[in-house]
C-alpha positions, 0 to 999 in steps of 0.5 A: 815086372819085379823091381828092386830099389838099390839101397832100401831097408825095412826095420823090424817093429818087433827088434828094430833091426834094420834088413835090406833088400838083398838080405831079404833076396839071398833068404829066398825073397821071403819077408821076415826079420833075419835076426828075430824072425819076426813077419811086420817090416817097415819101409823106412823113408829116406830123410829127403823131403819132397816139395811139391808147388801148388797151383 
């Protein structure tokens, strides 16, 4: 049930460092800036925007 996107990364609102999800993975899986130990990540976006036509 579990799926890992390739290549994400959360940034620490308290630090900003940025952590992927294999840092996340190899610290256990637990959610937690590995510079700062901080528990609030955010996903962050690619920079693709997504156009969807209206009909």
């Amino acid at each position: 049930m579990e799926k890992t996107a390739v290549g994400l990364v959360y940034e620490c609102l308290r630090c900003g460092a940025k952590v992927s999800t294999e840092e996340l993975e190899l610290r256990g899986g637990e959610i937690k800036c590995t510079v700062c130990g901080y528990r609030v990540l955010k996903k962050i976006r690619p920079p693709v925007v997504k156009r969807v036509k209206a009909k």
